[in-house]
C-alpha positions in Angstrom: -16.4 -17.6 6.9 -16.6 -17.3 3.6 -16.5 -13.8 3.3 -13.4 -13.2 4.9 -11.4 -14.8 1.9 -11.9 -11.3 0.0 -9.2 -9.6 2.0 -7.0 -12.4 0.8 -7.7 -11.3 -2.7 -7.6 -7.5 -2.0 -4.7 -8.0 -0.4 -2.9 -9.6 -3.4 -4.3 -7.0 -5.8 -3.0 -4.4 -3.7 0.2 -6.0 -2.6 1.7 -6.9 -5.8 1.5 -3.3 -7.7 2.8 -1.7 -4.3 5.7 -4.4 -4.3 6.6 -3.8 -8.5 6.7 0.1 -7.3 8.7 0.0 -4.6 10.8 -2.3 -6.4 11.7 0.2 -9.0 12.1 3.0 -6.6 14.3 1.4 -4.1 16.1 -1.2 -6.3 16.2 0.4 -9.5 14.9 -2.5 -11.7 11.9 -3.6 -13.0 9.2 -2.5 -15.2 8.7 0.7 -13.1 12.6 1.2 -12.8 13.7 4.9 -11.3 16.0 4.5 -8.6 15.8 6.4 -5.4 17.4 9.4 -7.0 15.5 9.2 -10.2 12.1 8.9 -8.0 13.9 12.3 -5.7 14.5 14.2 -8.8 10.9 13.9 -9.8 9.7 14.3 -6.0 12.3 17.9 -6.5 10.3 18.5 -9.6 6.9 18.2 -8.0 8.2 20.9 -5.1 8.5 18.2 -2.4 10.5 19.4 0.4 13.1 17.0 1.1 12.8 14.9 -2.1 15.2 12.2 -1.2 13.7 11.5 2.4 10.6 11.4 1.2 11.8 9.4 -2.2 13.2 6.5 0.4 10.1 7.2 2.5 7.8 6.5 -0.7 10.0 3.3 -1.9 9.9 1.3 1.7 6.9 2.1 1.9 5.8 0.6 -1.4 8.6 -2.3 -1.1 8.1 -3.6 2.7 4.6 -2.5 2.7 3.8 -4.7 -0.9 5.4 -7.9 0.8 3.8 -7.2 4.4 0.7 -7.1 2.3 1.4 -9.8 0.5 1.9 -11.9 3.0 -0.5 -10.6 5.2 1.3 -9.1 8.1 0.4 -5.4 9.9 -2.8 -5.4 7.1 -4.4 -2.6 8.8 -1.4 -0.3 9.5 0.0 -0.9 6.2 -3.1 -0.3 4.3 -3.9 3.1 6.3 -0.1 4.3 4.9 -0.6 3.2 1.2 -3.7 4.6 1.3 -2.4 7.8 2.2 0.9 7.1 -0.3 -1.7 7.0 -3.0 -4.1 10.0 -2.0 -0.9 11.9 -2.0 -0.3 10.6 -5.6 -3.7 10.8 -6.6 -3.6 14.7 -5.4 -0.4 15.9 -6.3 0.7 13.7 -9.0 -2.5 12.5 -11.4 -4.9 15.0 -10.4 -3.8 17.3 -13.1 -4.5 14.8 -15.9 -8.7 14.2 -14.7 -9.7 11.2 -14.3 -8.0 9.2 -16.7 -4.9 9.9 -14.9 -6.2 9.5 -11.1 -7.9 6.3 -11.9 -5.3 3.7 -10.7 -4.2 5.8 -7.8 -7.8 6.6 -6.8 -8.5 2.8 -7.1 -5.8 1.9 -4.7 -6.8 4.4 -2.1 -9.8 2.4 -2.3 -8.7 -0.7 -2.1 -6.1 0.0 1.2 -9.1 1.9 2.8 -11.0 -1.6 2.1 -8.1 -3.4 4.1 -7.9 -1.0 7.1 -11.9 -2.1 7.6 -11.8 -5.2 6.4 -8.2 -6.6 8.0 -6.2 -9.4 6.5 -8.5 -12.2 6.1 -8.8 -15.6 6.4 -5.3 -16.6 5.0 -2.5 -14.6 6.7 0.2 -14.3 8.9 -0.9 -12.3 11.6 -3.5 -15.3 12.1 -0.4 -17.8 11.3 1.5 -16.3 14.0 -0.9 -14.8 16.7 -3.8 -16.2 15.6 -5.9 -13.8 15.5 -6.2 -10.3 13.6 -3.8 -7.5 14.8 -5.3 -3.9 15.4 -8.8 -5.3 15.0 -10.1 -3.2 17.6 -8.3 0.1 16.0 -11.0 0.4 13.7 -13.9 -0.4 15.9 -14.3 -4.4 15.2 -13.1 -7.1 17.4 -11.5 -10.1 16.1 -13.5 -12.9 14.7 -11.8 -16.2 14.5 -12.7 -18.2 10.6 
């Protein structure tokens, strides 16, 4: 039992810079503050087709997804997109720099790969509200009750 309280605290270490991003991107404010057409501009710069679909895209993403994480809600689904968000970022945006400038995005790849296999943990919502894990058996594990 004890051992399914880490998700809680991967969750939370993922869910909180996800949540600040999107912030930024969709709202515009914040410590990370571009806007959805700041964020497209830079997505235009980059060669992304369709910079502001993919700048809303990006920005749910990293807003809903950060508070489902958070709160511990679609765990798995959520952390197989942000893990692919930031292997995109790591790739296209950081790579360039070496490691110094892939380390945070490589980290959370890492961390939302850890969350697809590991699930939400002990203190969610999924468990909360259906009381058990969803998409457990996605990933090859059933559901184990804490």
């Amino acid at each position: 039992m004890a051992t399914r309280w880490g998700p809680v605290l991967v969750r939370l270490a993922l869910g909180v810079p996800m949540l600040v991003s999107g912030v930024g991107k969709v709202l515009g404010v914040g410590p990370k503050a571009s806007g959805i057409s700041g964020f497209a501009g830079f997505l235009s710069s980059l060669g992304v087709p369709l910079p502001t679909l993919a700048a809303w895209g990006v920005g749910l993403l990293e807003l809903v997804g950060g508070a489902l994480l958070l709160v511990g809600l679609l765990v798995r689904v959520t952390g197989a997109l942000v893990a692919l968000d930031m292997l995109v970022a790591t790739v296209l945006v950081h790579l360039p720099d070496g490691y110094g400038g892939i380390e945070l995005t490589l980290v959370l790849t890492l961390i939302a790969g850890s969350l697809v296999l590991s699930g939400p943990g002990a203190l969610s919502l999924e468990r909360a509200l259906f009381e058990r894990e969803l998409f457990a058996g996605a990933v090859g594990q059933t559901a184990r009750p804490d």
